[in-house]
C-alpha positions as CSV (number, residue, x, y, z in Angstrom):
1,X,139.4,130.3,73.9
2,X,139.5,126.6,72.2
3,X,137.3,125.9,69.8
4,X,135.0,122.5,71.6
5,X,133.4,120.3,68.5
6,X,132.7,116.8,68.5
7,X,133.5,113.9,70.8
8,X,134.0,110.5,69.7
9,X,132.6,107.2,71.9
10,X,135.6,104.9,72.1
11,X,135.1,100.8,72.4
12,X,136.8,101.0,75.6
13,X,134.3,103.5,77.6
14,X,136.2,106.9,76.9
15,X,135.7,109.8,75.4
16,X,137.8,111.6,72.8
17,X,137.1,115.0,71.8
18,X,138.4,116.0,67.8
19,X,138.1,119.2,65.6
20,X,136.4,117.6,62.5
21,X,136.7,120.6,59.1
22,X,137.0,120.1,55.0
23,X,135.9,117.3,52.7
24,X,138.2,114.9,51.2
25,X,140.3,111.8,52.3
26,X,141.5,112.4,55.9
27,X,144.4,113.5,57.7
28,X,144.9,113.0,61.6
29,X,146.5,115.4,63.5
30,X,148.1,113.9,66.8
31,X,149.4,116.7,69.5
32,X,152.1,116.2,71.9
33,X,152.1,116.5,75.5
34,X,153.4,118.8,78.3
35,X,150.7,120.7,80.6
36,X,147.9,122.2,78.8
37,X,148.2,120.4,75.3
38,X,145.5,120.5,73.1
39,X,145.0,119.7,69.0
40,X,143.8,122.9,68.3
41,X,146.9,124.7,69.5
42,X,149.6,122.6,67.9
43,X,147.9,122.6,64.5
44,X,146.0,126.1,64.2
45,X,147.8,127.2,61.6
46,X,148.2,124.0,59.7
47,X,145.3,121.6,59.7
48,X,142.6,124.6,58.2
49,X,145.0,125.0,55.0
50,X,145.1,121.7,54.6
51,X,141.3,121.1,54.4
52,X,141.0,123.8,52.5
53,X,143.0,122.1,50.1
54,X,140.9,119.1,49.6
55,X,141.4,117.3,52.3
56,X,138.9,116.4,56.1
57,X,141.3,117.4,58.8
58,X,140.3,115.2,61.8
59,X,142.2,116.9,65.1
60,X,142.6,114.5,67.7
61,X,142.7,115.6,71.6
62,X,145.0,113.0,73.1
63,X,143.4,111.1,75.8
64,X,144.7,113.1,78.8
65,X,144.5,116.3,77.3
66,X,142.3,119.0,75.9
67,X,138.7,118.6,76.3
68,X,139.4,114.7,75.7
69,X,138.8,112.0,79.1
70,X,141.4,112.3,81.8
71,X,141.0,108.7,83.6
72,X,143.2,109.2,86.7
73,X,143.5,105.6,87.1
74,X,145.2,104.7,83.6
75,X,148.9,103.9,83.5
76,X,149.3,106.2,79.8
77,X,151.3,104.0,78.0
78,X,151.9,104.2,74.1
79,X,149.1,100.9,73.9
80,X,146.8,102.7,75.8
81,X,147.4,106.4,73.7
82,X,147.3,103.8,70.5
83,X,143.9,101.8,71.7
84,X,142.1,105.6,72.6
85,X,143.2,107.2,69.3
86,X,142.3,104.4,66.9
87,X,139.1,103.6,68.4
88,X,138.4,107.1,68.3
89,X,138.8,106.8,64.5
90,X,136.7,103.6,64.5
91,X,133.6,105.0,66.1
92,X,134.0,108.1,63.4
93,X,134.3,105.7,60.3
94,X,137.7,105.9,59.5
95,X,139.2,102.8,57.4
96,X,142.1,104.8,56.2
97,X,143.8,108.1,56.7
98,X,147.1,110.0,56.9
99,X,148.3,110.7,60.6
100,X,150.7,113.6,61.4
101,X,152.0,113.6,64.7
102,X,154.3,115.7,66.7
103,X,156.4,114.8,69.9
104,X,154.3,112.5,72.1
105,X,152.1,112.6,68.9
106,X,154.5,111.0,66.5
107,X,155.2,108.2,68.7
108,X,151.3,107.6,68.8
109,X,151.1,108.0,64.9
110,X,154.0,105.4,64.8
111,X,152.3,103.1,67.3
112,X,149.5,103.6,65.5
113,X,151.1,102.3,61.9
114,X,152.7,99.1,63.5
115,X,149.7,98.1,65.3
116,X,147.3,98.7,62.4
117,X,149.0,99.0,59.0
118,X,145.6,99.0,57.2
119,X,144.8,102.1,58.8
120,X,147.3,104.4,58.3
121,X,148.3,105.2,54.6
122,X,151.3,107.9,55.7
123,X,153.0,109.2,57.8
124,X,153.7,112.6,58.7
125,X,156.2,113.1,61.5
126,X,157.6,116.5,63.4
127,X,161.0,115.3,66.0
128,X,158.6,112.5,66.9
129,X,159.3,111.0,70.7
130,X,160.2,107.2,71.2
131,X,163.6,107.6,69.3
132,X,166.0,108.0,72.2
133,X,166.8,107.1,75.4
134,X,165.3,108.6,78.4
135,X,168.8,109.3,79.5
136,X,169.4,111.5,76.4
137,X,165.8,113.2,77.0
138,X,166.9,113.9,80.3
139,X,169.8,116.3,78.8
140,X,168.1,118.0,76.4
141,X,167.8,121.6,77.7
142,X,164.1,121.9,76.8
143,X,163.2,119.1,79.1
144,X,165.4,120.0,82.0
145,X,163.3,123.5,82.4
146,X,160.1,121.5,82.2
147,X,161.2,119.4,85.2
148,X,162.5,122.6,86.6
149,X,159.2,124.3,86.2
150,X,156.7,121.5,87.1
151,X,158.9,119.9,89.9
152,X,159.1,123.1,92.0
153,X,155.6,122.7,93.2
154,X,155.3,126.5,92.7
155,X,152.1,127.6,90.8
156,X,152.9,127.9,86.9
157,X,151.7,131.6,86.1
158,X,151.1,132.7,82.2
159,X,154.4,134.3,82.2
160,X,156.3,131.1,83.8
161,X,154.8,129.2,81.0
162,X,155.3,131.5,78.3
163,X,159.1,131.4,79.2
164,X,159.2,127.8,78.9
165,X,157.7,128.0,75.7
166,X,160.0,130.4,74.2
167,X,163.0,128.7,75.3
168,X,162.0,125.1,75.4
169,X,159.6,124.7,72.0
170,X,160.7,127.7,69.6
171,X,163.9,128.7,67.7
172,X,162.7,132.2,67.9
173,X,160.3,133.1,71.1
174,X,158.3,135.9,69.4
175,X,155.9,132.5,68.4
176,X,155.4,132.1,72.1
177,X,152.3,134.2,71.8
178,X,150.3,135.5,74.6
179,X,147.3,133.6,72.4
180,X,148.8,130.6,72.7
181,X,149.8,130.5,76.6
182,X,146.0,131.2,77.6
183,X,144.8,128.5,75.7
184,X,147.4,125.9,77.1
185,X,146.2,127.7,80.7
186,X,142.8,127.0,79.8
187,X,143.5,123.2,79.2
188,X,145.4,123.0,82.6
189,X,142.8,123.9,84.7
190,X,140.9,120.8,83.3
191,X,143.7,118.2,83.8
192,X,144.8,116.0,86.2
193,X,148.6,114.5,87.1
194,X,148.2,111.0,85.8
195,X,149.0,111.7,82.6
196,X,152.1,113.3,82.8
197,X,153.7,111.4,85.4
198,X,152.5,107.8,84.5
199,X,153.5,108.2,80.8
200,X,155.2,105.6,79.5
201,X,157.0,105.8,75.8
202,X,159.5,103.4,74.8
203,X,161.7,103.3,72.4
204,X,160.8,102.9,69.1
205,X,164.2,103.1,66.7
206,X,164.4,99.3,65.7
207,X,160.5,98.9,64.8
208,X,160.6,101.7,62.4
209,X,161.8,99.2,59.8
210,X,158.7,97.6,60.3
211,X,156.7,100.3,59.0
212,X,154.9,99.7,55.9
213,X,153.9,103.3,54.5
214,X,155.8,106.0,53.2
215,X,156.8,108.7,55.7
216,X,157.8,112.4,55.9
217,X,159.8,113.8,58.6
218,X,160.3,117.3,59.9
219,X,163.5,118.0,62.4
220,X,164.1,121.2,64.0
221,X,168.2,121.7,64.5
222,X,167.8,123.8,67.1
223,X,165.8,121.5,68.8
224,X,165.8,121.8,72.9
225,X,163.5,118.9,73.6
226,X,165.0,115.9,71.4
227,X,168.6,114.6,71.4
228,X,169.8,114.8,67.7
229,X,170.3,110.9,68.3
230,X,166.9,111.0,66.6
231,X,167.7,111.7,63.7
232,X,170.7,109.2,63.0
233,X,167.7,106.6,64.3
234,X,165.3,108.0,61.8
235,X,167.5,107.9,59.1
236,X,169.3,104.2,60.3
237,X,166.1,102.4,60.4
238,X,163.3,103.9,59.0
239,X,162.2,102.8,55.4
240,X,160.5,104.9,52.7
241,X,161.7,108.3,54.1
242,X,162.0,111.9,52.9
243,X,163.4,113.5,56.3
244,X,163.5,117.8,55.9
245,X,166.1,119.3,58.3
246,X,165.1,122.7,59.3
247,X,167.4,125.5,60.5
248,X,166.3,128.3,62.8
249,X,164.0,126.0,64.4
250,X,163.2,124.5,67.3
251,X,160.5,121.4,68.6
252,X,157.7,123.3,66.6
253,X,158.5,123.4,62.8
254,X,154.6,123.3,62.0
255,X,154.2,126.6,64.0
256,X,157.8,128.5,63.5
257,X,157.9,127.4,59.9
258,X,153.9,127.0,58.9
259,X,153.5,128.1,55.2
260,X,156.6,125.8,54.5
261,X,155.2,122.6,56.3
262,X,152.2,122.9,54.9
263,X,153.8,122.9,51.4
264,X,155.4,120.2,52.2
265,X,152.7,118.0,53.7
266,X,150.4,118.7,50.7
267,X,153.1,117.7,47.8
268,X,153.4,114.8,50.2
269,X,149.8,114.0,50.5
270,X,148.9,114.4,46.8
271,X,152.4,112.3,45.0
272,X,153.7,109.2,46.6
C-alpha cells in the first residue's frame, strides 16, 4: 500500500499530496506519468537514503496522480504541472531546493527552473520528456505498447501492467516487481482520463540554454520510452552539464541502478 502524508493547499484551489522525511536543505522529487504514477513508487529506493544523508526529501505527487487532485476539467499542460508543483512548494515554505525529476517529471523540473530560477538551485534529471518530437516518441517501442495496452479499451489486469513495465520501463524485468504493479493499481483506481489524454509537453531542447543552475543527467541506453535524439539535445544545448550514460538500463536508472544514482546525486548535491 502507499504510504498517504501530507497535502499541500496550492494558490490556485488544488491540492497536492507530498511525502515530507529528513532534515536539511531540500530536494524535490518529481514522478513521471503513465496510469497509476505516484512519488512514492518512482523514488522508494532513493529519496529515504538521501534524507538520511542530510538532506529533507520533499516527494511530490503530480497533480493528476497519486493521492494528489485530479481536476477533470484542466487541459495538463507543462504551465499548469509547473503552476501546481511550485505553489505546492510555496504554501510548504520552500525559497530554494534541488528538483529531480524523471520522464514527465524532468520536463516539470525543467519548466520549473525557466519559470523560476530563484527557486531551483539544481537540477537532477533521469531521460527527462520535452526533448523530442512527438513523432520520435511515437516510435519508441516503450510507448507503442502503452498505446497498445491503453487504447484497446480492454481492462488492464496486474499481469497486463506488469508486462508493460518489464518491457517498456526496465533493462532487466525482474525490477518489475509484483510490489510495485499493486501500488500503481492502487493509484488507478483513483484517477480519471484527463490527465493522460489532455497532456500537453512541448519541446524543450532550445530553452535549456536558458537554464541558469548546474544540472546532472541520467540516460538509460537501453531506453524504450525516449528517442536517443535526447541525448544529442541535452548535450547540444544544455549548459553546466555532467550527463552519466548508463548501460543495461532502461527508463528507470533510479530503480534498476539505485545504489549508483544515489551516489551520484549526493556527490552532486554536496560539490558544485
Amino acid at each position: 500500500m502507499l504510504p498517504e502524508h501530507r497535502y499541500a493547499e496550492c494558490a490556485n484551489g488544488y491540492r497536492m499530496h507530498y511525502i515530507d522525511c529528513g532534515d536539511g536543505p531540500p530536494v524535490v522529487w518529481l514522478h513521471g506519468s503513465g496510469p497509476g504514477a505516484s512519488g512514492h513508487s518512482n523514488f522508494k529506493g532513493n529519496y529515504a537514503p538521501i534524507a538520511a544523508s542530510g538532506y529533507r526529501s520533499i516527494v511530490l505527487d503530480i497533480v493528476g496522480f497519486g493521492f494528489s487532485d485530479k481536476p477533470e476539467d484542466e487541459t495538463y499542460t507543462l504551465d499548469f504541472f509547473v503552476e501546481c508543483a511550485t505553489q505546492a512548494l510555496d504554501a510548504m515554505g520552500i525559497e530554494r531546493c534541488v528538483v529531480v525529476g524523471n520522464s514527465l517529471g524532468g520536463a516539470i523540473a525543467i519548466g520549473m527552473a525557466l519559470a523560476r530560477p530563484a527557486l531551483v538551485e539544481k537540477l537532477i534529471l533521469m531521460a527527462p520528456g520535452g526533448l523530442s518530437s512527438m513523432a520520435e516518441y511515437g516510435q519508441m517501442p516503450g510507448m507503442q505498447k502503452l498505446f497498445q495496452v491503453y487504447g484497446s479499451g480492454e481492462p488492464v489486469t496486474h499481469e497486463v501492467m506488469k508486462d508493460l513495465f518489464a518491457f517498456g520501463l526496465m533493462h532487466d524485468p525482474k525490477y518489475a516487481t509484483d510490489e510495485l504493479v499493486a501500488e500503481r493499481m492502487q493509484v488507478m483506481q483513483l484517477m480519471n482520463g484527463q490527465v493522460m489524454s489532455s497532456m500537453q509537453i512541448p519541446e524543450l531542447s532550445e530553452r535549456l540554454a536558458e537554464l541558469q543552475c548546474p544540472v546532472l543527467g541520467f540516460w538509460g541506453l537501453n531506453e524504450r520510452m525516449m528517442p536517443d535524439s535526447g541525448i544529442r539535445n541535452f548535450t547540444e544545448h544544455c549548459k553546466q552539464l555532467r550527463l552519466v550514460l548508463v548501460s543495461e538500463c532502461g527508463h528507470w536508472v533510479m530503480v534498476e541502478h539505485e545504489a549508483m544514482f544515489n551516489r551520484l546525486c549526493l556527490d552532486f548535491l554536496k560539490h558544485d
